[in-house]
matplotlib code that plots the C-alpha trace (Angstrom):
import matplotlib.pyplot as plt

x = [-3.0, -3.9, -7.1, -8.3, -11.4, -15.5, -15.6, -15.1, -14.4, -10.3, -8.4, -5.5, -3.6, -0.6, -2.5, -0.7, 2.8, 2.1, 2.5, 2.4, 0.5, -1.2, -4.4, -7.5, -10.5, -12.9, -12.8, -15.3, -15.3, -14.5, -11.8, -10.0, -10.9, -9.5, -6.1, -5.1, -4.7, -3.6, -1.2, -0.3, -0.8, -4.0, -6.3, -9.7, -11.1, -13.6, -16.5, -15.5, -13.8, -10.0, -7.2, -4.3, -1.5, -0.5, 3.4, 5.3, 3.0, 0.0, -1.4, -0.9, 2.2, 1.7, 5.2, 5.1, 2.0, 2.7, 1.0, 1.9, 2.9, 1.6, -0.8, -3.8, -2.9, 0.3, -2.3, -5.0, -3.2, -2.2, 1.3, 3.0, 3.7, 0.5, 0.3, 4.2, 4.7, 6.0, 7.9, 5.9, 9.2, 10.2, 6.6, 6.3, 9.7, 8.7, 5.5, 7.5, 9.1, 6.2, 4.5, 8.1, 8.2, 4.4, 5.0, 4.9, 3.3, 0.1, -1.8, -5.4, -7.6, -11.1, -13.5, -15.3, -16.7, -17.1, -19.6, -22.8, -24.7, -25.1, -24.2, -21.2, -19.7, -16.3, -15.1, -11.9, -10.0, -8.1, -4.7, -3.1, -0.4, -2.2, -5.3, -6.4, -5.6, -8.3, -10.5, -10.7, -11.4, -14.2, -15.6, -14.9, -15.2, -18.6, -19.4, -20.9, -23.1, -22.2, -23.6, -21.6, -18.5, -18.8, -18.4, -16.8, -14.4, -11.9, -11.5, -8.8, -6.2, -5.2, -2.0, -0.8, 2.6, 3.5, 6.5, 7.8, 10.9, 11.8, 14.9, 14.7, 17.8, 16.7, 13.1, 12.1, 10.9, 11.6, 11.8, 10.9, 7.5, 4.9, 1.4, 1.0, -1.7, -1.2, -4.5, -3.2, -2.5, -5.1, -3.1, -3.0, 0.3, 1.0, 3.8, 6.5, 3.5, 0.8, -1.9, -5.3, -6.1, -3.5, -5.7, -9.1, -7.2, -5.7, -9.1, -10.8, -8.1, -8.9, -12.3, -11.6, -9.8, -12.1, -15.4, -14.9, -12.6, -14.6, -18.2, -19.2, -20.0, -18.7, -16.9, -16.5, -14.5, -18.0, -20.6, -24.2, -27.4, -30.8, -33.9, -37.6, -39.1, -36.2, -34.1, -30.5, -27.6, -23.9, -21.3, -17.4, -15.2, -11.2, -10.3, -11.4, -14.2, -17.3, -18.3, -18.7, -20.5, -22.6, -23.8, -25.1, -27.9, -30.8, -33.3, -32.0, -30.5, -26.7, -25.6, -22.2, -19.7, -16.8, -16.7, -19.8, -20.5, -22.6, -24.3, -25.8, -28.5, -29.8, -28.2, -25.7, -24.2, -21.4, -18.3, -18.1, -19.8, -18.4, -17.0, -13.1, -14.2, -11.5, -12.1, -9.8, -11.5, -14.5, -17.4, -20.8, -22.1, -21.1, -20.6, -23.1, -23.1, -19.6, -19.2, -21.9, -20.6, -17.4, -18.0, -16.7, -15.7, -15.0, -11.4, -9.8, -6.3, -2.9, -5.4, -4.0, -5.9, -7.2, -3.9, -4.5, -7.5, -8.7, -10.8, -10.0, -9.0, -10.4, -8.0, -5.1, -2.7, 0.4, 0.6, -1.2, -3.9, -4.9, -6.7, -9.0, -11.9, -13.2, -16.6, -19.0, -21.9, -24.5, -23.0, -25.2, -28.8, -29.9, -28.4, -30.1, -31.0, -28.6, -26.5, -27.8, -30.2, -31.3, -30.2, -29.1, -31.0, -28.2, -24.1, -22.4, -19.1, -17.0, -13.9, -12.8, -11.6, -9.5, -8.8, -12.2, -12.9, -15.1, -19.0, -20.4, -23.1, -23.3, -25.1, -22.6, -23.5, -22.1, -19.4, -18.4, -19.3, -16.6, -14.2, -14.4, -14.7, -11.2, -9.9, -10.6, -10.2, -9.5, -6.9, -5.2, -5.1, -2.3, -0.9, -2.4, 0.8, 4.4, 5.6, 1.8, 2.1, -0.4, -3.5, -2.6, -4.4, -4.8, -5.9, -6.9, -8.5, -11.9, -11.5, -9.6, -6.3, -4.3, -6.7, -7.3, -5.5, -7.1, -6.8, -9.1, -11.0, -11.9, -13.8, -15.0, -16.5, -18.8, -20.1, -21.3, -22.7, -24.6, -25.4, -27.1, -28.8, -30.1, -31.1, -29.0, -28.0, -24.6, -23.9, -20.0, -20.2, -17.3, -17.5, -14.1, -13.4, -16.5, -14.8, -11.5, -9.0, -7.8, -6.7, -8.7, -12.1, -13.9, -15.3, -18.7, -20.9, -22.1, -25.6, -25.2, -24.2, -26.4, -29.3, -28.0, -27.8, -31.1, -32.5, -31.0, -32.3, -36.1, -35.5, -36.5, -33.7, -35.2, -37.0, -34.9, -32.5, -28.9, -26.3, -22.7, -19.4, -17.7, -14.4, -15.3, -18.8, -20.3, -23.8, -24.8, -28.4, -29.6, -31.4, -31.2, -34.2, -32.3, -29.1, -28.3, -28.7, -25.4, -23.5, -24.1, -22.0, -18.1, -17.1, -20.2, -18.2, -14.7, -14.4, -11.7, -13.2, -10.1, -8.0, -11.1, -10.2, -6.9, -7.1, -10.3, -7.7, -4.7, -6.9, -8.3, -4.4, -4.1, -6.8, -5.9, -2.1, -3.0, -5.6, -3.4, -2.5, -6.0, -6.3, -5.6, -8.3, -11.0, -14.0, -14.8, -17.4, -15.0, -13.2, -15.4, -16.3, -13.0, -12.5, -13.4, -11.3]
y = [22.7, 19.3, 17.5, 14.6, 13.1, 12.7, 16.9, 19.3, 21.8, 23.1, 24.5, 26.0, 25.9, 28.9, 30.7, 28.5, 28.0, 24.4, 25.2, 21.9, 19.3, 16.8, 17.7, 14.8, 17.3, 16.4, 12.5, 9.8, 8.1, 4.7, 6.2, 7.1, 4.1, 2.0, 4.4, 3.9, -0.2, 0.2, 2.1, -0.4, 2.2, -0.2, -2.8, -3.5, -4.8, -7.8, -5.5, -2.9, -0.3, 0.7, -0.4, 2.1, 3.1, 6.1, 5.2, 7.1, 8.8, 7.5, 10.5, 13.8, 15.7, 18.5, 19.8, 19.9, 22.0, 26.0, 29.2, 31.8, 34.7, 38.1, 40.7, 39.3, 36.5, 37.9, 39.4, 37.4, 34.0, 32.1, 31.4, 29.0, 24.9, 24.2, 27.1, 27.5, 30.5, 30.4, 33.2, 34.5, 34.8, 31.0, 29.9, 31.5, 30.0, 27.0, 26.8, 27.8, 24.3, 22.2, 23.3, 23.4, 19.3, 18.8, 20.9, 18.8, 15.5, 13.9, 15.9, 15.0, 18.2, 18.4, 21.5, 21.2, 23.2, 23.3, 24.5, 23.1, 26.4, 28.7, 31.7, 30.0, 28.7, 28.4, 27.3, 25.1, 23.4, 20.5, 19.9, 16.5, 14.2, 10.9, 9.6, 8.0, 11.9, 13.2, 10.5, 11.1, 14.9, 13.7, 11.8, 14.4, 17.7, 18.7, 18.0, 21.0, 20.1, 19.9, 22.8, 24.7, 23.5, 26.2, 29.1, 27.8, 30.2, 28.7, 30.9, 28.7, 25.9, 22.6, 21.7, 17.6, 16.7, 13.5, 12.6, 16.3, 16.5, 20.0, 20.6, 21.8, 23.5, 25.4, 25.5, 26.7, 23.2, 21.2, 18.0, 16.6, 16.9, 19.7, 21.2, 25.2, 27.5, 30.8, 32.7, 36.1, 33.7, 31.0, 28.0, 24.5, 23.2, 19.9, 17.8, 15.2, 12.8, 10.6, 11.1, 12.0, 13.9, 16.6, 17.9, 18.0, 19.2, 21.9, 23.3, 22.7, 24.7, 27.5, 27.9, 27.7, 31.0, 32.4, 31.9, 33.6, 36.1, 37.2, 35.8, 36.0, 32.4, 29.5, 26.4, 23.3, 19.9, 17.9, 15.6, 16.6, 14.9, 15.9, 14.2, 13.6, 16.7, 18.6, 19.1, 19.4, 17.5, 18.3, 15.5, 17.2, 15.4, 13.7, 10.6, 7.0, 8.9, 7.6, 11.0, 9.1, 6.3, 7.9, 10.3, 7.6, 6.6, 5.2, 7.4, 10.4, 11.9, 12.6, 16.1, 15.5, 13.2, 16.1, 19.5, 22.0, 25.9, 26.7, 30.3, 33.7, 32.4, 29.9, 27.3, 24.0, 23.1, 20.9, 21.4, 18.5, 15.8, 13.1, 11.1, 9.9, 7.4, 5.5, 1.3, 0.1, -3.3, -2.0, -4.6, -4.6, -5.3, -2.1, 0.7, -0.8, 2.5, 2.6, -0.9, -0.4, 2.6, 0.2, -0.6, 0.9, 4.6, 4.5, 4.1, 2.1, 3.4, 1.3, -1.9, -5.6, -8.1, -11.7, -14.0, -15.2, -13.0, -9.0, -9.4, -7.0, -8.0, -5.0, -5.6, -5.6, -2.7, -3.7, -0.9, 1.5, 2.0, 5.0, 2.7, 4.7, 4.6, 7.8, 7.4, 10.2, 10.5, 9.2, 5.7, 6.4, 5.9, 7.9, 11.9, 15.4, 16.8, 19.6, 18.7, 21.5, 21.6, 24.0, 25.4, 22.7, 21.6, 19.5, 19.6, 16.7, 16.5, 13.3, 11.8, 8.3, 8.9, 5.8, 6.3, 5.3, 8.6, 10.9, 10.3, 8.4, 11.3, 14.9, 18.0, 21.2, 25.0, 27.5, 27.5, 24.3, 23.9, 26.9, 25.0, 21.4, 23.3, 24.8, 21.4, 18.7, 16.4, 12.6, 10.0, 7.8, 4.1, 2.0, -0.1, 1.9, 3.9, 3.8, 4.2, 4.7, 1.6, 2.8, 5.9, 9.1, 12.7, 14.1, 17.8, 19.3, 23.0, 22.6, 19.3, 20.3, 22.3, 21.2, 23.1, 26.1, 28.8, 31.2, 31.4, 29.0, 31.4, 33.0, 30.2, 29.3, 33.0, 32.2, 28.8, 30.3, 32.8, 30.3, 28.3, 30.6, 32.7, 29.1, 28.1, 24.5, 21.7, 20.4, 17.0, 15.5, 11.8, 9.4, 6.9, 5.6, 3.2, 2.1, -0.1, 1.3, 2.5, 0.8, -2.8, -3.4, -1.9, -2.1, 0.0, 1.9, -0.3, 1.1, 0.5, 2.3, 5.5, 5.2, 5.2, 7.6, 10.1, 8.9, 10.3, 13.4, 13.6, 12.7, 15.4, 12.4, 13.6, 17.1, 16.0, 13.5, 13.9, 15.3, 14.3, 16.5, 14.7, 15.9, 16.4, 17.9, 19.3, 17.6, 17.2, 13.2, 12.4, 9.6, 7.6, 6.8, 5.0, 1.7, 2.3, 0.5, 2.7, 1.9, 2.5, 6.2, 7.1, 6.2, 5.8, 3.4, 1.5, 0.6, -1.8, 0.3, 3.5, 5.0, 4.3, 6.0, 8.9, 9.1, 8.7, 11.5, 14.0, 13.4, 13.7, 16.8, 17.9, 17.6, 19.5, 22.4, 22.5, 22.0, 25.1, 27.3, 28.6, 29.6, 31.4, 35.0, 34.7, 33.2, 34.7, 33.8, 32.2, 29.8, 29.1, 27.8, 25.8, 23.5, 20.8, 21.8, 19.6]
z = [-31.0, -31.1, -30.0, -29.1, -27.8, -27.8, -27.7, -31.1, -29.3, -29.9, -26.7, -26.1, -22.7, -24.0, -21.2, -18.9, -20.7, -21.8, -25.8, -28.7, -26.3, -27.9, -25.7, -24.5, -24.0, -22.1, -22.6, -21.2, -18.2, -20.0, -22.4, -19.6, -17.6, -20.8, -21.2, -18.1, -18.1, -22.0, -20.7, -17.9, -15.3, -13.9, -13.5, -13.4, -10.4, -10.3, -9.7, -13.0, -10.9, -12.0, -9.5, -9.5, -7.5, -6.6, -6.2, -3.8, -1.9, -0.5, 0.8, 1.2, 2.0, 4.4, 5.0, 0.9, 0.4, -0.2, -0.7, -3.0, -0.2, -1.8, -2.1, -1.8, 0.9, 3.0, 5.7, 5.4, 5.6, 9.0, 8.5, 10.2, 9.5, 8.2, 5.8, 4.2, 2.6, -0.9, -2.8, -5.9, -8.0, -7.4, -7.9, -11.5, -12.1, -11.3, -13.3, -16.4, -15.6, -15.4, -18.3, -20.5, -18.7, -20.4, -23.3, -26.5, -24.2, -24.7, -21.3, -20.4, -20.0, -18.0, -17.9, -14.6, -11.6, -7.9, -5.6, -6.7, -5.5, -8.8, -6.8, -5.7, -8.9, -9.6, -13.0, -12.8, -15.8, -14.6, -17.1, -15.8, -16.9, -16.1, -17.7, -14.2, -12.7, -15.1, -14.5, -10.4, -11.6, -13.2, -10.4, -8.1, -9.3, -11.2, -14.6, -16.8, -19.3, -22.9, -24.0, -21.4, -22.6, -25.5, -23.5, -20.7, -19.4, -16.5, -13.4, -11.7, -13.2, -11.7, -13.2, -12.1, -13.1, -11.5, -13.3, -12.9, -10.1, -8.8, -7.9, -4.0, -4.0, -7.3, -7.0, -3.4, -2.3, 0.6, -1.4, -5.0, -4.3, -4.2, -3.9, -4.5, -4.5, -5.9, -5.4, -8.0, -10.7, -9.3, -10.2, -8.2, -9.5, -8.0, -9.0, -8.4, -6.7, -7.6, -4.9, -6.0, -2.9, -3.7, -6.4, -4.6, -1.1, -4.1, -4.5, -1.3, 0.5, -2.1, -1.5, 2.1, 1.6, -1.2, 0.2, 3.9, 2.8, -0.8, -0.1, 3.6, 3.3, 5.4, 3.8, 5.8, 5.8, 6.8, 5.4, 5.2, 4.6, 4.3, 6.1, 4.7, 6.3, 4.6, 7.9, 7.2, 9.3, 8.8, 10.1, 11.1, 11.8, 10.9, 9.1, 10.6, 12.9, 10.2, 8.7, 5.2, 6.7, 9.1, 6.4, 4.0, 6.1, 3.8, 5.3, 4.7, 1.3, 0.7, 0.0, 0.0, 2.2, 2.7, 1.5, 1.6, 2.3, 4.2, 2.8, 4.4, 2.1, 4.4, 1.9, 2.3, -1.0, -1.7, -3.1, -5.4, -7.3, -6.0, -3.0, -2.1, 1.0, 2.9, 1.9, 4.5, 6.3, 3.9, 4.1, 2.3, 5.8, 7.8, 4.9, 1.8, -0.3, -0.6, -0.9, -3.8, -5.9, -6.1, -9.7, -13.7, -12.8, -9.3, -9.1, -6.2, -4.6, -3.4, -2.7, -2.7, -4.7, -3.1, -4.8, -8.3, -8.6, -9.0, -6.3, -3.8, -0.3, 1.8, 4.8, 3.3, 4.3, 2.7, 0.8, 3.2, 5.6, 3.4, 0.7, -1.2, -3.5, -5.5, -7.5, -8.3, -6.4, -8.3, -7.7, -4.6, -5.1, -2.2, -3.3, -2.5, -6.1, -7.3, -3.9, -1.6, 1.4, 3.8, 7.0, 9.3, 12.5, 14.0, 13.6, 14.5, 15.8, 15.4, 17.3, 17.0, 21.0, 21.5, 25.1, 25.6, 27.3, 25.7, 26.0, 23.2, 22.7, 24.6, 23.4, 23.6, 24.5, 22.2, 23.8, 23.6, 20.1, 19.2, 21.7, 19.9, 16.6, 17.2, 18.9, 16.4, 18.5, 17.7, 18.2, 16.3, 17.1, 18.2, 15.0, 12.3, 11.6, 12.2, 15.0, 16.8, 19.7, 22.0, 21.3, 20.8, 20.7, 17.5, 17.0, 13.6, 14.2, 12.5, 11.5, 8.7, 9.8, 7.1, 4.5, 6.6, 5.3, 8.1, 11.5, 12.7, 15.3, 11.9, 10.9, 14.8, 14.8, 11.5, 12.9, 16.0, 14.2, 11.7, 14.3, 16.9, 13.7, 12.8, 16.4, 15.8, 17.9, 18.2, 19.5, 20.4, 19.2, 20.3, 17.4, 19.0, 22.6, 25.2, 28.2, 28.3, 25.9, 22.8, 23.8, 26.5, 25.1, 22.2, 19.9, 19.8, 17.8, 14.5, 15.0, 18.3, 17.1, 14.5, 16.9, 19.1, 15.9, 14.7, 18.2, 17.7, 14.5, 15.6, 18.5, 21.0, 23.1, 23.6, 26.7, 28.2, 31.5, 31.4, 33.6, 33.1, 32.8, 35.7, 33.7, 30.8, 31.6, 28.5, 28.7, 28.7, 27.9, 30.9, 28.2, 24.4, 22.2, 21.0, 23.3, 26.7, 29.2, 31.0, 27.4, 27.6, 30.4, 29.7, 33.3, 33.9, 30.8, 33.0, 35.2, 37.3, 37.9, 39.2, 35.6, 33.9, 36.2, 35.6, 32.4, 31.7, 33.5, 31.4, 28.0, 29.6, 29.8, 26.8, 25.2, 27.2, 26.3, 22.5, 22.7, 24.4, 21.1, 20.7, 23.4, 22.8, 19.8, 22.5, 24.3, 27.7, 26.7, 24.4, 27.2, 29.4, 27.0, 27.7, 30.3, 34.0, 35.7]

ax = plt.figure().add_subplot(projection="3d")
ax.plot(x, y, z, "-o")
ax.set_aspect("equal")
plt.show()
C-alpha cells in the first residue's frame, strides 16, 4: 500500500476495509497547511492561520449522530433523541461503503492519542478524506512521539468521509449526513459533512461512555486551570457562557479549555492537546490567548475576510455565528505541563442567563451542585439564531447532553461523590444579563466576573456575609473584592422590581418543568436543591 509523507513507516488500513489508498502518514503541520490551499480547499489568513470552510454544515448535527445499539451498549446507554440507536447490521453495511468510497483515493492518515493521563491512554488513528480534517486532528488530539509511531497500535478508528452521501432510505440514516459510534468495532465513522467538531464530539462522546462505565473515572465537558500553589479549578459550562475565556487567565496555567477526567486518582487530565474556541466578535482586547494562538496551524472556520484583504473581520456572521478557530495548545504560552493537575478546590458552573435573572455569583450546597449539574442551564440570546427574537432557556444535562451517552444522574452521582470526597466549592456564575433581560440590560462585564472568580479562587469569600435569593435559594455573597457592591444582587440591578419578580418566577417554571424528567433518578436532597419559589 502506498505511502506518502515525512514518516517511513508503511501502514495498512485493510483492517478497516479501505484497500489500494494512496495513504499521507503522519504528515506535518505545514504539509497539510500547504495541501489544503494547493488544493483550493483554503486560504491563509493575514496572521498565517488556514481559513477554511466547512460547507454545509457549520456545526454539529444532533438528530444525525448514532450509536451502534448492541451488546455492550443496549443497557448501559440512555436512549432517547439525544442518543439514536443504530442497528449493528446497517452500521457494518454502511462502513463497507465508506471505505469502498475511499478505496483507491489519496486519504490522509494520523496516529494520535487522547487522555493525556498515562493510565488513561487511548490510542486513536484518525483516516480522513481532507487534508485540513487531518490537520484539526493534529491540533486537537495528541501527538505521540516519533519513536512511538513504531509500535503504535490503534485502539479506536476515526473514519471522515466528507464527500461520502448515504443513502437514508438504504443506509439507516435520517438524512445524507452522519456521525456513528460503534463501541464493539470502536469506529467513529463520520460522513456526508465537513464540520470539524464531528470528529472530536466522535471521541469525546466515547470516552464519556468508556471512562464511567470501564474505569470508574469521571469525564467532563469543562475547562480547568491550575493556580500557583497547585490548586485546581474546573469551569462547566455551554457555548457563549466564557468557559474558554475565563480559563485562560494569565495567572493561572491552562490544563485544557473543554474535555478532561477527572480520576479516583486524585488526578484532572485532559482529553486533548489542543483547543477549538468560538472567534465570534473575537478581539485581542477581551480574549488575548485566543486572539494570539491565531497564527500558522491554527485553522480558522466559515470566517469572512475584511474586503480586498485576508484579514479577518471577527464580527462577521454571514456565514455563521459558529466561527471557529482550532490550534493546539501550545499556541498558548501559559499550559499545565503534561496537561493534568490535582484534585480541584473550586468547580465553576457557567450560564450566559439572558433574562438577567440568575445571581452573578452564588456558592451551591451539594445539592444544588447535583441540581445545576443535571440542569445546564443557559439561554440563548435574541438574534443569534434563526428564529430566536427574544431569550430563551436552554438546558443541556451536564453541560454536555448531546455527548452523554448515560443517564445523566449517572454522571451527577460521580460529581457529588468527587466533590464531597475532595471537600470542593462550587460556585453558579451568571456570565449573562445584569439590569434586566437581554434588550434592556447589559451584560456582566468581563473584568467583573473575572474578579468575582478570582475571589473565589483566593478563598476571600470564605468569611464574607450571605444573603439567599429568595427564589431560587442561591447563596449571594454581600460583598466582592473589586465588584460594586449593589452588582451582586440581580434584583438590586432592575429598576422595576416587580418585572424582576415576575420574571425570576417564570425562569424558576421553567427549570422545574425541564427537570421533571430527572426526577425519579433524584434524592431528596437533589431536589431541594431546585427553585423554592
Amino acid at each position: 500500500m502506498d505511502n506518502y509523507g515525512l514518516f517511513t513507516k508503511t501502514i495498512s488500513l485493510e483492517n478497516i476495509g479501505i484497500k489500494d489508498a494512496h495513504i499521507r502518514y503522519q504528515l506535518s503541520p505545514d504539509e497539510l497547511h500547504n495541501i489544503t490551499i494547493e488544493n483550493g480547499q483554503g486560504v491563509e489568513s493575514s496572521t498565517g492561520a488556514l481559513a477554511i470552510n466547512t460547507g454545509e454544515f457549520t456545526g454539529r448535527s444532533p438528530q444525525d449522530r448514532f450509536i451502534v445499539k448492541d451488546n455492550i451498549t443496549a443497557d448501559k446507554v440512555w436512549w432517547g433523541n439525544v442518543n439514536i440507536p443504530f442497528d449493528s447490521d446497517k452500521f457494518d453495511a454502511l462502513h463497507k461503503k465508506v471505505a469502498a468510497y475511499l478505496s483507491g483515493k489519496e486519504v490522509f492518515v494520523r496516529d494520535s492519542y487522547v487522555c493525556s493521563d498515562a493510565n488513561y491512554r487511548m490510542d486513536v488513528r484518525v483516516v480522513t478524506e481532507t487534508a485540513w480534517s487531518n490537520l484539526f486532528c493534529y491540533n486537537m488530539f495528541l501527538r505521540p512521539e516519533e519513536h512511538e509511531l513504531d509500535e503504535f497500535t490503534p485502539e479506536w478508528h476515526v473514519v471522515c468521509a466528507p464527500g461520502f452521501m448515504a443513502d437514508p432510505a438504504v443506509d439507516g440514516t435520517r438524512s445524507h449526513n452522519f456521525a456513528i459510534l460503534d463501541f464493539t468495532r470502536k469506529i467513529a465513522l463520520i460522513g456526508g459533512t465537513g464540520y470539524t467538531g464531528e470528529m472530536k464530539k466522535g471521541i469525546f462522546s466515547a470516552l464519556n461512555f468508556i471512562l464511567p462505565v470501564f474505569k470508574d473515572t469521571f469525564p467532563m465537558h469543562c475547562s480547568a486551570n491550575v493556580g500557583e500553589q497547585g490548586d485546581t479549578a474546573i469551569f462547566f459550562g455551554l457555548s457563549g457562557t466564557g468557559k474558554t475565556t475565563l480559563s485562560a487567565d494569565p495567572k493561572r496555567k491552562l490544563i485544557g479549555d473543554d474535555e478532561h477526567g477527572w480520576t479516583n486518582e486524585n488526578t484532572v487530565f485532559n482529553f486533548e492537546g489542543g483547543c477549538y474556541a468560538k472567534v465570534i466578535n473575537l478581539t485581542e482586547e477581551t480574549e488575548p490567548d485566543i486572539f494570539r494562538a491565531i497564527k500558522r496551524g491554527a485553522i480558522l472556520e466559515n470566517v469572512i475576510f475584511k474586503p480586498g484583504t485576508n484579514e479577518v473581520d471577527y464580527t462577521d456572521s454571514s456565514i455563521t455565528q459558529n466561527t471557529r478557530v482550532s490550534y493546539p495548545i501550545y499556541h498558548i504560552d501559559n499550559i499545565q505541563p503534561g496537561s493534568v493537575g490535582d484534585n480541584p478546590k473550586n468547580i465553576f458552573f457557567l450560564s450566559a442567563d439572558s433574562f438577567g435573572i440568575l445571581p452573578p455569583i452564588s456558592k451551591l450546597t451539594p445539592g444544588q451542585a447535583a441540581y445545576y449539574f443535571i440542569s445546564g442551564y443557559t439561554a440563548k440570546v435574541a438574534g443569534t439564531e434563526a428564529g430566536v427574537n427574544e431569550p430563551q432557556t436552554t438546558f443541556s444535562a451536564c453541560f454536555g447532553a448531546p455527548f452523554m451517552p448515560l443517564h445523566p444522574a449517572k454522571y451527577a452521582e460521580m460529581l457529588i461523590k468527587k466533590m464531597t470526597d475532595a471537600g470542593v466549592n462550587v460556585w453558579l456564575i451568571n456570565t449573562g444579563w445584569t439590569g434586566g433581560a437581554y434588550g434592556t440590560g447589559h451584560r456582566m462585564k468581563l473584568k467583573y466576573t473575572r474578579a468575582m472568580i478570582t475571589a473565589a479562587l483566593n478563598g476571600e469569600l470564605e468569611n464574607v456575609a450571605f444573603e439567599n435569593h429568595k427564589v431560587f435559594g442561591l447563596a449571594i455573597p454581600q460583598t466582592c473584592p473589586n465588584v460594586p457592591n449593589d452588582v451582586l444582587n440581580p434584583r438590586d440591578t432592575w429598576s422595576d422590581k416587580e418585572a424582576y419578580d415576575a420574571q425570576a418566577l417564570e425562569l424558576a417554571d421553567a427549570f422545574r418543568k425541564n427537570f421533571a424528567k430527572f426526577e425519579e433518578f433524584a434524592n431528596d436532597e437533589i431536589m431541594a436543591g431546585g427553585p423554592l419559589a
